[in-house]
C-alpha atoms as a printed R data frame, in Angstrom:
    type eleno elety resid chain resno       x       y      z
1   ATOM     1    CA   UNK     A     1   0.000   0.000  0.000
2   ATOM     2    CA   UNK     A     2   0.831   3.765 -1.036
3   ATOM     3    CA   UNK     A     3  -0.163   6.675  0.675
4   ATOM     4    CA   UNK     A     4  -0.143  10.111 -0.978
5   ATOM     5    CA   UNK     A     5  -1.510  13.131 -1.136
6   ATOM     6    CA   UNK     A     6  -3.343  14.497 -4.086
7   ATOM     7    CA   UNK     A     7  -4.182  17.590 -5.449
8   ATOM     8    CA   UNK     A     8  -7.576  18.534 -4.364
9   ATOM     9    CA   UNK     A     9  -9.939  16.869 -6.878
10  ATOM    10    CA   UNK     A    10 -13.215  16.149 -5.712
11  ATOM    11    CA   UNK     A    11 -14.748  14.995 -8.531
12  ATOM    12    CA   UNK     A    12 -15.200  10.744 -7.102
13  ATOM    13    CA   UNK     A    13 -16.616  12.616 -4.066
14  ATOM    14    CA   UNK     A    14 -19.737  13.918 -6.057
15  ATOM    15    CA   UNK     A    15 -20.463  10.048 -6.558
16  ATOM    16    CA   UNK     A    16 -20.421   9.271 -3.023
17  ATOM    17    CA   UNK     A    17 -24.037   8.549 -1.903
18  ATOM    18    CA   UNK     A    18 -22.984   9.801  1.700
19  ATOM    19    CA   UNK     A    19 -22.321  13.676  0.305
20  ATOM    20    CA   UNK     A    20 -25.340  13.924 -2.055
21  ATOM    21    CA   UNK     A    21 -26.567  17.257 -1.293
22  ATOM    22    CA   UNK     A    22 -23.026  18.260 -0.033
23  ATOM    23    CA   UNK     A    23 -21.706  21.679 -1.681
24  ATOM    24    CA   UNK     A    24 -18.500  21.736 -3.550
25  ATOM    25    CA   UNK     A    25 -16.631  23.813 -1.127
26  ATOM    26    CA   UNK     A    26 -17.341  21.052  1.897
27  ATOM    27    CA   UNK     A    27 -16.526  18.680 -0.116
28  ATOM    28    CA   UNK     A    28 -12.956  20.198 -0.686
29  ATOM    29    CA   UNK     A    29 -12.674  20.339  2.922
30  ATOM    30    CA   UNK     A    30 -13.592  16.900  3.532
31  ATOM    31    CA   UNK     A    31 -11.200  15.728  0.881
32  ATOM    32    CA   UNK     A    32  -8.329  17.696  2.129
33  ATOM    33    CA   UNK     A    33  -9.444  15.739  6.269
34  ATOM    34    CA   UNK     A    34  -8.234  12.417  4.291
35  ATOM    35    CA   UNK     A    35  -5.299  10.655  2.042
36  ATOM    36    CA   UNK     A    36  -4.999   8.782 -0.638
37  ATOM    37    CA   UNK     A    37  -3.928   5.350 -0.140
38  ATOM    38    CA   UNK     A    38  -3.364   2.759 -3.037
39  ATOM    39    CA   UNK     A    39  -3.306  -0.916 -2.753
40  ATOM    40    CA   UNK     A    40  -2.556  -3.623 -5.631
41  ATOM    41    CA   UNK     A    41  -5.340  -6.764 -6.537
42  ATOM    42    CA   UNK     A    42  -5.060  -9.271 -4.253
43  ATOM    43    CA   UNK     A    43  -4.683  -6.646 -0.911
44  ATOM    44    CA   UNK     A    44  -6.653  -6.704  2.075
45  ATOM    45    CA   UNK     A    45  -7.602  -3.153  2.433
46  ATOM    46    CA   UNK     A    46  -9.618  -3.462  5.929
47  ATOM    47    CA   UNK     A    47  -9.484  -7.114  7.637
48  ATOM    48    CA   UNK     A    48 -12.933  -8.171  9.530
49  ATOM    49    CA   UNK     A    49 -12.339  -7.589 13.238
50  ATOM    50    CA   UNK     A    50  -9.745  -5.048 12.865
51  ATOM    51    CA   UNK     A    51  -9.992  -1.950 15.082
52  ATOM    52    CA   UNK     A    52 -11.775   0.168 12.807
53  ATOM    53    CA   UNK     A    53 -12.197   3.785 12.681
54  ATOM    54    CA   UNK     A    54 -11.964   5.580  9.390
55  ATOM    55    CA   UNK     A    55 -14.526   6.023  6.767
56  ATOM    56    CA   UNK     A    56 -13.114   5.340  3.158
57  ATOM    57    CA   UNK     A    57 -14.330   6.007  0.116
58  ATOM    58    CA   UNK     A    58 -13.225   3.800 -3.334
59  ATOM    59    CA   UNK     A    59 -11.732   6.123 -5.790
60  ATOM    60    CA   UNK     A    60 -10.867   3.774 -8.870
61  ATOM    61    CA   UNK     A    61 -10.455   0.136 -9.188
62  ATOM    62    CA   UNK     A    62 -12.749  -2.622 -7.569
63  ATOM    63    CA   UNK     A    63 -12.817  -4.706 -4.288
64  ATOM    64    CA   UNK     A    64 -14.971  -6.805 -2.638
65  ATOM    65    CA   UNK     A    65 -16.540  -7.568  0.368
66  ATOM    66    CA   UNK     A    66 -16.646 -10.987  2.671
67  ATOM    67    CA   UNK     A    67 -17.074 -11.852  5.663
68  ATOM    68    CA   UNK     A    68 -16.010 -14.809  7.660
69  ATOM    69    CA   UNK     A    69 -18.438 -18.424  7.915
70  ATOM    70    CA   UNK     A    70 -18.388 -20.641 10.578
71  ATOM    71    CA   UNK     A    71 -15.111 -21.856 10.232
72  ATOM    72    CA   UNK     A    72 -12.025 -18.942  9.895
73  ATOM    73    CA   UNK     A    73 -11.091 -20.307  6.588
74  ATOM    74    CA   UNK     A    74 -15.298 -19.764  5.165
75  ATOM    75    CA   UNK     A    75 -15.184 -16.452  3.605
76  ATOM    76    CA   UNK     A    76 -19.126 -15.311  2.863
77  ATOM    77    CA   UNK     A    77 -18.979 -12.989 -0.454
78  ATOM    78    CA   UNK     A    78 -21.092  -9.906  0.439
79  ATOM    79    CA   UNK     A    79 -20.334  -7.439 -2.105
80  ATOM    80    CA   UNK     A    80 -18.848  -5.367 -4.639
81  ATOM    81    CA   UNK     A    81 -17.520  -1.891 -3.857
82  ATOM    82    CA   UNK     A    82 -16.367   0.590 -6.889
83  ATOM    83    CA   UNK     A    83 -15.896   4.369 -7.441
84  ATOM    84    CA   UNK     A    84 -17.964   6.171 -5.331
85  ATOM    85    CA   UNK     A    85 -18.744   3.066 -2.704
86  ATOM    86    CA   UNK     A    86 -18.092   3.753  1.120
87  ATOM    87    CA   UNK     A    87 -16.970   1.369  3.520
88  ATOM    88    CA   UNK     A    88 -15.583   1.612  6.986
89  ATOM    89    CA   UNK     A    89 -18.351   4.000  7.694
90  ATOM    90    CA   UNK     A    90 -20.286   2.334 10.665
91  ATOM    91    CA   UNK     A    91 -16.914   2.085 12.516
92  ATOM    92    CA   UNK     A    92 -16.783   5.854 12.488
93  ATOM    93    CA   UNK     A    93 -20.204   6.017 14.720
94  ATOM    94    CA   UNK     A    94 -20.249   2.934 16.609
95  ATOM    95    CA   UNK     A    95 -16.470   2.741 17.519
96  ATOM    96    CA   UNK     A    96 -16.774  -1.266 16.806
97  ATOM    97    CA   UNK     A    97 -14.086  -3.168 14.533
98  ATOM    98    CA   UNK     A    98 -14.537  -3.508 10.825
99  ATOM    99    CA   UNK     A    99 -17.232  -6.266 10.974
100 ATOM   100    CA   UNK     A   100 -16.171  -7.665  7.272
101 ATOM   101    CA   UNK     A   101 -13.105  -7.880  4.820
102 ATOM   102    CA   UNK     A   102 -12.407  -5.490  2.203
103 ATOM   103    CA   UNK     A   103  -9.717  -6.817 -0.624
104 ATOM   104    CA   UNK     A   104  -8.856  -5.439 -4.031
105 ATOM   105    CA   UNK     A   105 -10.056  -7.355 -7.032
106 ATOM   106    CA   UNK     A   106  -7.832  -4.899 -9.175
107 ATOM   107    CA   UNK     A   107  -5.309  -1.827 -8.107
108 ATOM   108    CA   UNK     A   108  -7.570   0.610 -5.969
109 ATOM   109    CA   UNK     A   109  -7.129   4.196 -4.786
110 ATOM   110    CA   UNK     A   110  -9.152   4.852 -1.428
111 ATOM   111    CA   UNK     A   111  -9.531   7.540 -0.162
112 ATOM   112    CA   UNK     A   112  -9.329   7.442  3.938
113 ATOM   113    CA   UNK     A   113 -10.761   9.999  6.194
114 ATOM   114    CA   UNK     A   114 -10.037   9.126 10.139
115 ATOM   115    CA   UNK     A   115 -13.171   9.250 11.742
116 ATOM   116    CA   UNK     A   116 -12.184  11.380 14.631
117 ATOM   117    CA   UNK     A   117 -11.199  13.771 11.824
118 ATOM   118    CA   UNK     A   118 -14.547  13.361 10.151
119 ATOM   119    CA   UNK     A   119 -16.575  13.816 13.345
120 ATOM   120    CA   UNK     A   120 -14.707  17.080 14.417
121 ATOM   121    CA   UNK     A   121 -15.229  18.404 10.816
122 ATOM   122    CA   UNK     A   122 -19.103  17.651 11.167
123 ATOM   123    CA   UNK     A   123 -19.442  19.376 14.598
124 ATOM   124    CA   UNK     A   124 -18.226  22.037 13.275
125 ATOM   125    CA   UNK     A   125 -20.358  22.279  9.908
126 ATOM   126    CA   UNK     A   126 -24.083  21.376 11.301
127 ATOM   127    CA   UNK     A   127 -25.581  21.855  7.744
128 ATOM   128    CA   UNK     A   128 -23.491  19.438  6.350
129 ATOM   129    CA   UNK     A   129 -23.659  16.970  8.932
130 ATOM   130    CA   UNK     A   130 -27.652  16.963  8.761
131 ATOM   131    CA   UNK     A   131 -27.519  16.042  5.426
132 ATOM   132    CA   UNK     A   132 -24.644  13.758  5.663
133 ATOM   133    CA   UNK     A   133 -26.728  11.824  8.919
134 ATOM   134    CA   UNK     A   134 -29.665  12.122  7.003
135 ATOM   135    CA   UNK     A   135 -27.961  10.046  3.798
136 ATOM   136    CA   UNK     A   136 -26.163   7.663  6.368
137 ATOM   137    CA   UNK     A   137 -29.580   6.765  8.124
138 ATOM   138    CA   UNK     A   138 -31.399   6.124  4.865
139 ATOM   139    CA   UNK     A   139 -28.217   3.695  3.750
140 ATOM   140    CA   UNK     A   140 -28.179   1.948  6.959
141 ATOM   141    CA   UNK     A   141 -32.161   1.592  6.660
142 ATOM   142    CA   UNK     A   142 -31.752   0.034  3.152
143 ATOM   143    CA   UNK     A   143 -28.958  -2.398  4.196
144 ATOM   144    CA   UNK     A   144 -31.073  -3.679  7.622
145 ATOM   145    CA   UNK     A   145 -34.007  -4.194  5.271
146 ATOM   146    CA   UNK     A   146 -32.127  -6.267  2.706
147 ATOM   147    CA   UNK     A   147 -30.790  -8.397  5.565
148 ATOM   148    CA   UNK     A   148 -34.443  -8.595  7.316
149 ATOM   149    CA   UNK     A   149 -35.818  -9.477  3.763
150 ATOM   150    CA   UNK     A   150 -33.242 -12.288  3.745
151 ATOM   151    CA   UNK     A   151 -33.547 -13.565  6.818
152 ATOM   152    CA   UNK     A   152 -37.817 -14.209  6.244
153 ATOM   153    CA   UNK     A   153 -36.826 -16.110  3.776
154 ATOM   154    CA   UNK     A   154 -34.039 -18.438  5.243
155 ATOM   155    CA   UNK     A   155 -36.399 -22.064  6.374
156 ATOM   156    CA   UNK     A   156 -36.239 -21.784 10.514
157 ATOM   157    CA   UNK     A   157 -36.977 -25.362 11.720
């Protein structure tokens, strides 16, 4: 892994479903709280049960998602992430280790805000932490009622 910083380009930050209705200038500011980290296919890029902490945000490239079965060698496929996707984000709030795996399919660039860094910024910029809790609440909403929806239709003896 690579870390660097960039010039300030915002422009994967627009496609972040977090930010929507975030102005340009915050998101400057929020891109200039993080760094730019780069990891090759094959990396893990956040390991399930690692102290988390840090919101990042998939710049280019592709990873995916798993999370460990009943056995530590089971790895559960969850999901894709690609420019724009977050991940890391409900370690920011709850202060709980990453609760899955995150590993490049393909080179990435991630950007990777600490979440202490994050939280001080939104304290400080109420407007855009309503509509960044607002976003965050509606995602977490849509991801317990995929799970619920899968869980009525497991077969419970």
């Amino acid at each position: 892994m690579a870390t660097r910083k960039e010039a300030p380009n915002t422009d994967f930050l627009r496609e972040v479903s977090l930010f929507d209705g975030v102005q340009d200038k915050a998101l400057s500011q929020i891109f200039k709280l993080g760094k730019v980290q780069n990891y090759h296919a094959g990396q893990v890029i956040i390991e399930e049960g690692q102290a988390g902490g840090s919101l990042h945000v998939m710049i280019s490239g592709r990873a995916e998602v798993s999370k460990t079965g009943k056995s530590p060698s089971e790895k559960k496929y969850l999901a894709d992430l690609h420019r724009g996707s977050i991940f890391g984000e409900m370690s920011v709030f709850d202060n709980a280790p990453y609760s899955a795996t995150v590993k490049a399919r393909e080179d990435c660039s991630v950007h990777v805000i600490k979440g202490e860094d994050f939280k001080k910024f939104l304290k400080k910029n109420p407007d855009v932490a309503y509509e960044v809790f607002c976003t965050l609440i509606r995602l977490i909403s849509s991801r317990l009622r995929r799970t619920n929806l899968a869980f009525s239709l497991l077969e419970f003896n």
